[in-house]
Each structure stands twice: as C-alpha cells, then as structure tokens.
ROMI-547306 format. One record per atom (N, C-alpha, C): x, y, z; residue in three letters. Coordinates in steps of 0.1 Angstrom, whole numbers, plus 5000, padded with zeros to 4 digits. Layout:
<sites>
XYZala;...
</sites>
This chain:
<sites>
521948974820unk;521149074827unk;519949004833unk;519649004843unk;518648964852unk;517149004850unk;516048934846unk;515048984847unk;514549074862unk;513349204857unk;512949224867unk;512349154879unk;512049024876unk;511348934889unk;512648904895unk;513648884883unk;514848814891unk;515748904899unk;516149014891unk;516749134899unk;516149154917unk;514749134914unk;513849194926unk;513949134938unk;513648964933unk;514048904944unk;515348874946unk;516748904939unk;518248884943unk;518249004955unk;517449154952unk;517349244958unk;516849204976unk;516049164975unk;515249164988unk;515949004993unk;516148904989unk;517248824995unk;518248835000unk;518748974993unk;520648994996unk;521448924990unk;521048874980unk;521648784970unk;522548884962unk;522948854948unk;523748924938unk;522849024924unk;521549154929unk;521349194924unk;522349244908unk;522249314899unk;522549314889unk;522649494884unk;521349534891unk;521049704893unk;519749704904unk;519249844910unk;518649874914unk;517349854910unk;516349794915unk;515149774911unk;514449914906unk;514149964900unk;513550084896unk;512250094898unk;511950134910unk;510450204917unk;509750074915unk;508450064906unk;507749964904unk;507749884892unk;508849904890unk;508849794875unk;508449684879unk;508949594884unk;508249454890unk;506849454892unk;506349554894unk;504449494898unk;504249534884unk;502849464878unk;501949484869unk;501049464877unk;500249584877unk;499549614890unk;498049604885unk;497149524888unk;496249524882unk;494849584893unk;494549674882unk;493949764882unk;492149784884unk;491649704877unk;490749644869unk;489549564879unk;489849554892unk;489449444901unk;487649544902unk;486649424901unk;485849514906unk;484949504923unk;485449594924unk;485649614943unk;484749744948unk;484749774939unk;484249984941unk;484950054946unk;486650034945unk;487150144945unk;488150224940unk;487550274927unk;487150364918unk;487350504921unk;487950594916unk;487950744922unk;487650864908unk;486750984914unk;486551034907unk;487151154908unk;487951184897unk;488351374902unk;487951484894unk;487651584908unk;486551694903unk;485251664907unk;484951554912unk;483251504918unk;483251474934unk;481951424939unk;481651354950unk;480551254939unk;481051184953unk;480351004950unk;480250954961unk;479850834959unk;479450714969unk;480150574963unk;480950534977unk;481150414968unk;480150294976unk;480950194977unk;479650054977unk;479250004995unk;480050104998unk;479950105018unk;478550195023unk;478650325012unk;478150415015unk;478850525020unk;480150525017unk;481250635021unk;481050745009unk;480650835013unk;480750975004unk;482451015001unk;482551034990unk;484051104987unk;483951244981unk;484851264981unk;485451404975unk;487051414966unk;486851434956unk;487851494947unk;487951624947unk;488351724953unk;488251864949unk;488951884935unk;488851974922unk;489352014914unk;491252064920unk;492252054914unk;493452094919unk;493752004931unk;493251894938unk;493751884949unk;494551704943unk;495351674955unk;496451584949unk;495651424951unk;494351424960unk;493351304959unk;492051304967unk;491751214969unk;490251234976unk;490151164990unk;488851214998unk;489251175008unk;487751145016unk;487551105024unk;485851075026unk;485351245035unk;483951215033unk;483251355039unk;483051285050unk;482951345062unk;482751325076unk;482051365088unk;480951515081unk;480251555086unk;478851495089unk;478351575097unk;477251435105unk;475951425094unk;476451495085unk;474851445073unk;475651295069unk;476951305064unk;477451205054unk;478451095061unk;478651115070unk;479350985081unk;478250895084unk;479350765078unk;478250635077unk;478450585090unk;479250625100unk;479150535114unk;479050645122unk;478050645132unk;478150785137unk;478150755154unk;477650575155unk;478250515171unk;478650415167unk;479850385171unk;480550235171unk;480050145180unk;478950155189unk;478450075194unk;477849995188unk;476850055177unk;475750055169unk;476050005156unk;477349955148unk;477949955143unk;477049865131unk;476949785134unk;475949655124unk;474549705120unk;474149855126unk;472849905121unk;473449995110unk;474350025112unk;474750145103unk;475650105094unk;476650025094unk;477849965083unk;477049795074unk;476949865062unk;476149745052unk;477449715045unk;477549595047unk;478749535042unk;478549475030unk;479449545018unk;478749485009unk;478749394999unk;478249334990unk;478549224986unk;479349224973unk;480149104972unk;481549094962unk;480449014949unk;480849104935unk;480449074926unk;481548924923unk;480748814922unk;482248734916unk;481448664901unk;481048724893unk;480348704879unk;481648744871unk;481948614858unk;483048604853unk;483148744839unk;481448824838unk;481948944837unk;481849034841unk;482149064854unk;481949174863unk;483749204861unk;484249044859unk;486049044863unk;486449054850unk;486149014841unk;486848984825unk;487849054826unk;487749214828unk;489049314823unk;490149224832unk;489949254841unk;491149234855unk;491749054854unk;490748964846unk;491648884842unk;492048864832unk;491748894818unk;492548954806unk;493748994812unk;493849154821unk;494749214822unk;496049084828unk;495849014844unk;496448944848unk;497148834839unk;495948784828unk;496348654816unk;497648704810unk;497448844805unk;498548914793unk;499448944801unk;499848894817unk;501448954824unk;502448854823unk;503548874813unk;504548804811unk;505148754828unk;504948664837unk;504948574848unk;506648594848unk;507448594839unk;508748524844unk;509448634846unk;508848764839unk;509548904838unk;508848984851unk;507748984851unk;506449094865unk;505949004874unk;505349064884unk;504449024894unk;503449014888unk;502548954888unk;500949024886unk;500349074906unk;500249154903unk;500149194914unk;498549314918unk;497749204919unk;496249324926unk;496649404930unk;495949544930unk;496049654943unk;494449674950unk;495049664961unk;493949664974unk;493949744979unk;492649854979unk;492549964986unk;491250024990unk;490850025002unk;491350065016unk;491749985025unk;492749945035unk;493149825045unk;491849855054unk;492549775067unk;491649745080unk;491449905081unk;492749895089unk;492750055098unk;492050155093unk;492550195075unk;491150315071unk;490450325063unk;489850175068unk;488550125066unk;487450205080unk;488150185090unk;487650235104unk;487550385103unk;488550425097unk;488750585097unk;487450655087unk;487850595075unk;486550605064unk;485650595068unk;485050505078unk;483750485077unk;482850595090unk;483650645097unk;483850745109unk;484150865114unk;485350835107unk;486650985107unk;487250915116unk;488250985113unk;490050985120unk;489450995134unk;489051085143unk;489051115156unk;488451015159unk;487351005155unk;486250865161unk;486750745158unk;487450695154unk;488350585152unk;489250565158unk;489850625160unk;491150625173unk;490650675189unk;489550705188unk;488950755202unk;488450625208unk;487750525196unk;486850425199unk;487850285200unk;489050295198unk;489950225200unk;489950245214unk;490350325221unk;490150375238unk;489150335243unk;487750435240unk;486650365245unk;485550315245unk;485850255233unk;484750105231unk;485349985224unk;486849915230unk;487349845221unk;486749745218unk;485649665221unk;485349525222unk;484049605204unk;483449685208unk;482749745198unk;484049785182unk;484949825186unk;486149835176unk;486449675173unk;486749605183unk;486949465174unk;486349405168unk;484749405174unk;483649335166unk;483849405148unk;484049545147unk;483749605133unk;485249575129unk;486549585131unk;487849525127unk;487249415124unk;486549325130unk;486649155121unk;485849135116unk;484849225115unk;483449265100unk;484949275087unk;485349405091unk;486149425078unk;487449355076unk;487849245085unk;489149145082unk;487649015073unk;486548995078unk;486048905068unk;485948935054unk;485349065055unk;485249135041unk;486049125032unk;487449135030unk;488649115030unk;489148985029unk;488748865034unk;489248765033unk;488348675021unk;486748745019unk;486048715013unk;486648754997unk;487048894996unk;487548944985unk;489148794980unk;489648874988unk;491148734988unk;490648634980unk;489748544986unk;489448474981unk;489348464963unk;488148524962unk;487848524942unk;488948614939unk;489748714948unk;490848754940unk;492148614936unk;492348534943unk;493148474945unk;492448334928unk;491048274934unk;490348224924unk;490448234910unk;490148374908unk;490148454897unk;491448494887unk;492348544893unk;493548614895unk;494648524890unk;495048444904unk;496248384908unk;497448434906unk;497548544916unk;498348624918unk;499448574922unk;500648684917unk;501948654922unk;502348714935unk;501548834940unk;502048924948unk;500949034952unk;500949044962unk;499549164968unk;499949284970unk;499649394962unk;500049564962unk;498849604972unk;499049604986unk;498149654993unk;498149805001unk;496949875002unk;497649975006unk;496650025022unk;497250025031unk;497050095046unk;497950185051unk;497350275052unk;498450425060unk;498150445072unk;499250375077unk;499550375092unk;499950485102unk;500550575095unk;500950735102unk;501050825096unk;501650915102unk;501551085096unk;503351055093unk;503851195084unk;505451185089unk;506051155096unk;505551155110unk;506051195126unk;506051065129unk;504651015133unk;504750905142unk;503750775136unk;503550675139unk;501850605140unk;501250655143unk;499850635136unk;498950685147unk;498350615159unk;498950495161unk;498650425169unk;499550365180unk;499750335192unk;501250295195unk;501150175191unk;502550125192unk;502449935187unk;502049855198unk;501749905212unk;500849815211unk;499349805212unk;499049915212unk;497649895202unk;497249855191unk;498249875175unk;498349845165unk;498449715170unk;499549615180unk;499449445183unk;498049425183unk;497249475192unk;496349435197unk;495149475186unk;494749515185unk;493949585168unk;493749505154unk;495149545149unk;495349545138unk;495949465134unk;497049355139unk;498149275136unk;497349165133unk;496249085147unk;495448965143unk;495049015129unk;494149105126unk;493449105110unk;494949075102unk;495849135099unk;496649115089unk;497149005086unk;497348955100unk;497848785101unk;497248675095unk;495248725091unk;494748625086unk;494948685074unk;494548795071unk;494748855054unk;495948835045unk;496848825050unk;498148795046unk;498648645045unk;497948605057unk;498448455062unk;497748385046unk;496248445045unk;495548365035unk;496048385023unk;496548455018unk;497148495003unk;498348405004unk;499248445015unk;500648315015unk;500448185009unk;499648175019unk;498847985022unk;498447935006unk;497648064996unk;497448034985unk;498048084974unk;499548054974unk;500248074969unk;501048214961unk;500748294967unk;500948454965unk;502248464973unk;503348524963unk;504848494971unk;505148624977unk;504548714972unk;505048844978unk;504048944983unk;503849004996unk;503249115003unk;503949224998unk;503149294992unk;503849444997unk;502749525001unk;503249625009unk;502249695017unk;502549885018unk;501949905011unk;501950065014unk;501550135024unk;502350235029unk;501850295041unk;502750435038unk;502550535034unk;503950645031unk;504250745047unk;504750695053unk;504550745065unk;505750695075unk;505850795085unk;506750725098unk;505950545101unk;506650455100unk;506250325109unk;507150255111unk;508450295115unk;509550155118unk;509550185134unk;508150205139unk;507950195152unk;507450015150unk;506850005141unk;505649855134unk;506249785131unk;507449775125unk;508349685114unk;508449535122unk;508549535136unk;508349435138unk;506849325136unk;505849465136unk;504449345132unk;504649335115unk;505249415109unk;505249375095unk;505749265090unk;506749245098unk;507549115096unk;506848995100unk;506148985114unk;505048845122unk;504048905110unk;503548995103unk;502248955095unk;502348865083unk;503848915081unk;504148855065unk;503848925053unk;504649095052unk;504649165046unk;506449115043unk;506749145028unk;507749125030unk;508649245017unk;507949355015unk;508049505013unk;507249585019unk;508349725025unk;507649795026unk;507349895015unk;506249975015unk;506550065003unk;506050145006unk;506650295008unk;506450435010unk;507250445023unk;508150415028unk;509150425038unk;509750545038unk;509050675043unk;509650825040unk;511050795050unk;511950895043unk;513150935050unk;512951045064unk;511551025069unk;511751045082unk;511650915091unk;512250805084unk;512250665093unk;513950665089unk;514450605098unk;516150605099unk;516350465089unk;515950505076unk;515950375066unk;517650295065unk;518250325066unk;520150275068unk;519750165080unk;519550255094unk;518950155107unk;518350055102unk;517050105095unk;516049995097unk;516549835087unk;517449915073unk;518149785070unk;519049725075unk;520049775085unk;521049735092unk;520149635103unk;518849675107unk;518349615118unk;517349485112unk;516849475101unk;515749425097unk;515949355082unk;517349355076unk;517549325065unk;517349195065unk;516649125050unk;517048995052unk;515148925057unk;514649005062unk;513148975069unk;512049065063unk;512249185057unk;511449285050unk;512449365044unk;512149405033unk;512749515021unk;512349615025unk;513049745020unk;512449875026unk;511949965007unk;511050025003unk;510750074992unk;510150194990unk;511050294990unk;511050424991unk;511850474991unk;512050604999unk;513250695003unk;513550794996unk;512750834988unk;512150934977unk;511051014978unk;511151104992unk;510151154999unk;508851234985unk;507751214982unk;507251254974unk;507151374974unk;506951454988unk;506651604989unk;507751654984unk;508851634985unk;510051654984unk;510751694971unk;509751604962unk;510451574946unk;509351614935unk;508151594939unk;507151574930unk;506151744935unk;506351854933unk;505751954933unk;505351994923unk;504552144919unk;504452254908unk;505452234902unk;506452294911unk;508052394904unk;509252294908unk;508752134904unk;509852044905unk;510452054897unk;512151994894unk;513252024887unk;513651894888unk;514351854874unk;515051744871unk;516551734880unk;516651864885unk;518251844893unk;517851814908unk;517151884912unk;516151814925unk;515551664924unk;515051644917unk;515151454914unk;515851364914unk;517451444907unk;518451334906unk;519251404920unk;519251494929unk;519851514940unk;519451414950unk;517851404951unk;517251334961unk;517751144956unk;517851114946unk;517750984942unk;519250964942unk;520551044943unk;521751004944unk;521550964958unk;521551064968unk;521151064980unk;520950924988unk;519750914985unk;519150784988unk;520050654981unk;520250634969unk;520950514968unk;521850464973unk;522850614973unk;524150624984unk;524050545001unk;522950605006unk;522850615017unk;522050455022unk;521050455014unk;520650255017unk;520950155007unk;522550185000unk;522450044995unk;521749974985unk;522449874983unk;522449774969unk;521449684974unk;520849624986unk;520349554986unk;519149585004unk;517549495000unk;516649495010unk;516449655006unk;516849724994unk;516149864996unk;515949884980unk;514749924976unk;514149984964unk;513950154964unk;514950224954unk;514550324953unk;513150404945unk;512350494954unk;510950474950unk;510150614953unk;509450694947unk;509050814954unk;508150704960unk;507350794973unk;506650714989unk;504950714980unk;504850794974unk;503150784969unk;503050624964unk;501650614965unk;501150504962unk;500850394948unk;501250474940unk;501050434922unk;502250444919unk;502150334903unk;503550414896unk;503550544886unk;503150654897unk;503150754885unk;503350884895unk;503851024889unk;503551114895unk;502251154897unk;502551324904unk;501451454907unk;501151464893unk;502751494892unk;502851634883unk;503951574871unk;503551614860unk;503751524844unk;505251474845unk;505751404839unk;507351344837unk;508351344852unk;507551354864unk;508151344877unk;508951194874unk;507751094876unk;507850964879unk;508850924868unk;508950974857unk;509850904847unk;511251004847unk;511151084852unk;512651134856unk;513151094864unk;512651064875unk;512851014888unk;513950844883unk;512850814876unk;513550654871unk;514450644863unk;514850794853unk;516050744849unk;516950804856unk;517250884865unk;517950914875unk;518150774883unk;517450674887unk;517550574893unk;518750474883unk;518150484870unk;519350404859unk;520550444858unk;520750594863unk;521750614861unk;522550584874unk;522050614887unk;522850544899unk;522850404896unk;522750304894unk;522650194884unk;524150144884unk;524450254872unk;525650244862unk;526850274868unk;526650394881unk;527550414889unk;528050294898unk;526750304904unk;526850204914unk;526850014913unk;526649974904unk;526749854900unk;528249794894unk;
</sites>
C-alpha cells in the first residue's frame, strides 16, 4: 500500500495510484504561522492591515466591512497614504508553535504544507471592496499595479521566513478567483494583473525547494488554467462542478491536478444526509477518474459547516476506493 505522499504524487503524475487520494489527507496544514490571519466568530476585529472583519453569529465565515467609516483604501490613487504594510514578526518565538507543528510531520507519509491566506487579488478586494477593485483595474491601472506589487513584496517577504523557518514541502494557498459562473476577471486581465505576481510567488517557493503549489480558489476558473499552469500551481483545489472537470482533465492532465468536484453547497448544508454525500461522491469519482483528480468538497479546510459532513464524505470516498481500484 502506497503512502499518502506516494499515492498523491502516482495520482497527479498519472502514474499507478493505489486508491483515490482522500480530500486532504496529504497536507498537514500548518496552521500556526504568525501572519494575523486569525479569525474570530461571533466578533469584529482588526487584523494587522487595518482590515475590519466580521463573523456574524450563524453565518458560514467572515468577511471584511467596506463601508466608508471602515474601508482602508478609499482612492487607489492614494494608495501608499492609506495601506500600512505591515511588518513580519520573524522572532523564533513569535514561530515556535508553527515549527514544533511542521518538526512533528512525519515527511515521508504528509506534506508539511503552510496555509496562506489572503492571495494578491483579495488582498485588493479586502482592502477596498469588490467594486473598487475591479473598477480600478479599468481606471487606474498603473495605481492598481503599483499596490499589486506592494502586496506581491509582502508576500515574497513572508515566503521567505516561511520557507527559512518552515521548509516546507508544499504551499496550501488560498485566492478566489470567481463566483460559480465565471472569473471575475477576464484572462486577459487576470495575464496582465495577476499572473506576473504569482510567477514571482510561486516561482520563489519552487526555486526554494517547495515541491508542490496548491491553490484554492472554489469557483468557476478553467477560463485561467492556463495561467495556473505558466505560474506553477500544480493543484487545483476547490474546482466546483460548474467547470467541465472530465474536459479540463482530458485537456490539461499531466500539467495540473484538479481537487474537488464535491460542490460544498451541495453536500454540506443544515439537513445534509449521508445518502446525499455518497450520491455526490460516487458521481464525481465515476465521472473524473483514477488519476490528475482528487475527490474533495470545494471549501477551503479540511473540515465541514456542519458536524460529521467532512468525515462522511471521506468514507464514502474509501469506499469508491474499493470499487474502483
């Protein structure tokens, strides 16, 4: 039987997996980094940008406030008066947990794998809102690029003592690139935007020995898959089944993994059901295959909403496994 490192990568090679990778077994996702981003539910806070958040009580996560008291960018022209960039604690105990945690990951069996969160793109959105971010893409791009390569430094700066500190096997990063529907960006704006940042952020983790990208985004984007591929992402993760996931392996296998296909809305509700779990997860295995595809609900962690989702979900995964293997 194949360890999970080994299973994972026979998986995404196209090599001779063993069984289906099961959601996130392979990352040991380390948690622990201190970055400030930290979330509180049931409160508002501030984290280290100056971004106000919100957890509402019952709601499924948090999201920044954007009204004109609490929006930290309120002209993109202006951008270096109002966005304080802030500084990376790198004191050996600010990190202790997050390298304890990394020290204690059995290497030959997991990834050790950081999670990075917020990317470029809503970084811009956070610090703005959605409208003013995609508006100022239009009309103030040269003011949009200058603050895109504020926060590709920021970011490369982090990389760094994460990589130092760390020595990661793999980057759990997360940027949401669209809605169900579409991008929010066309691709070639996303080229022109967004791709240079990734190219260094990714380029630099490669370069220092980090074997694996993965990149969250739970959303329509196999409009992008081609910049995923030039950035050097080499999973995707949150690939809803409103992307023609069968196509996108038939088209792209072999260059990026696809990890998802387990629409979250879809599985993980109030009045979810263990026969609704294993419907959606026969589904999916059937339909993308033994290999270049991880069966996965699209959320961003390994865990549900709503209690014993995530772990029904996975033995339903074992059990297509047994079929299908």
């Amino acid at each position: 039987m194949l360890t999970k490192r080994q299973n994972l990568l026979e998986t995404i090679k196209g090599g001779n997996p063993d069984r289906f990778v099961n959601q996130y077994e392979f990352l040991n996702m380390i948690l622990e980094m201190p970055l400030g981003h930290g979330s509180k539910y049931g409160s508002t806070w501030k984290d280290n940008w100056g971004i106000t958040w919100q957890w509402p009580e019952g709601q499924l996560g948090a999201f920044p406030v954007h009204d004109d008291e609490h929006r930290v960018l309120k002209d993109v022209t202006e951008w270096k008066k109002y966005v304080k960039i802030p500084e990376i604690d790198t004191s050996d105990e600010a990190w202790a947990a997050a390298v304890a945690h990394a020290n204690s990951v059995d290497r030959n069996e997991e990834f050790v794998s950081p999670f990075y969160a917020p990317g470029v793109f809503e970084m811009t959105h956070h610090l703005m809102g959605m409208e003013d971010a995609l508006m100022g893409l239009y009309e103030e791009p040269e003011a949009m690029h200058e603050l895109i390569d504020a926060i590709t430094q920021y970011e490369l700066d982090a990389a760094k003592v994460i990589v130092e500190k760390l020595h990661p096997d793999c980057i759990f990063h997360h940027d949401d690139w669209g809605s169900q529907k579409n991008s929010f960006v066309s691709p070639a704006m996303f080229e022109e935007f967004f791709l240079p940042a990734y190219k260094k952020i990714y380029g630099f983790y490669k370069a220092n020995g980090v074997e694996l990208i993965v990149h969250h985004s739970d959303s329509y984007a196999a409009n992008l898959v081609p910049y995923m591929i030039e950035m050097g992402i080499d999973i995707w993760q949150g690939v809803m089944n409103t992307n023609n996931i069968p196509e996108l392996i038939k088209q792209y296998g072999g260059k990026i993994s696809f990890m998802g296909g387990l629409h979250s809305g879809l599985i993980d509700f109030p009045d979810w059901t263990p026969e609704n779990c294993t419907k959606h997860v026969e589904e999916a295995c059937k339909a993308n295959g033994k290999k270049y595809f991880i069966p996965c609900l699209t959320a961003g962690l390994p865990k549900g909403y709503f209690p014993n989702v995530y772990e029904t979900v996975s033995t339903a995964i074992d059990e297509m496994s047994k079929k299908m293997f």
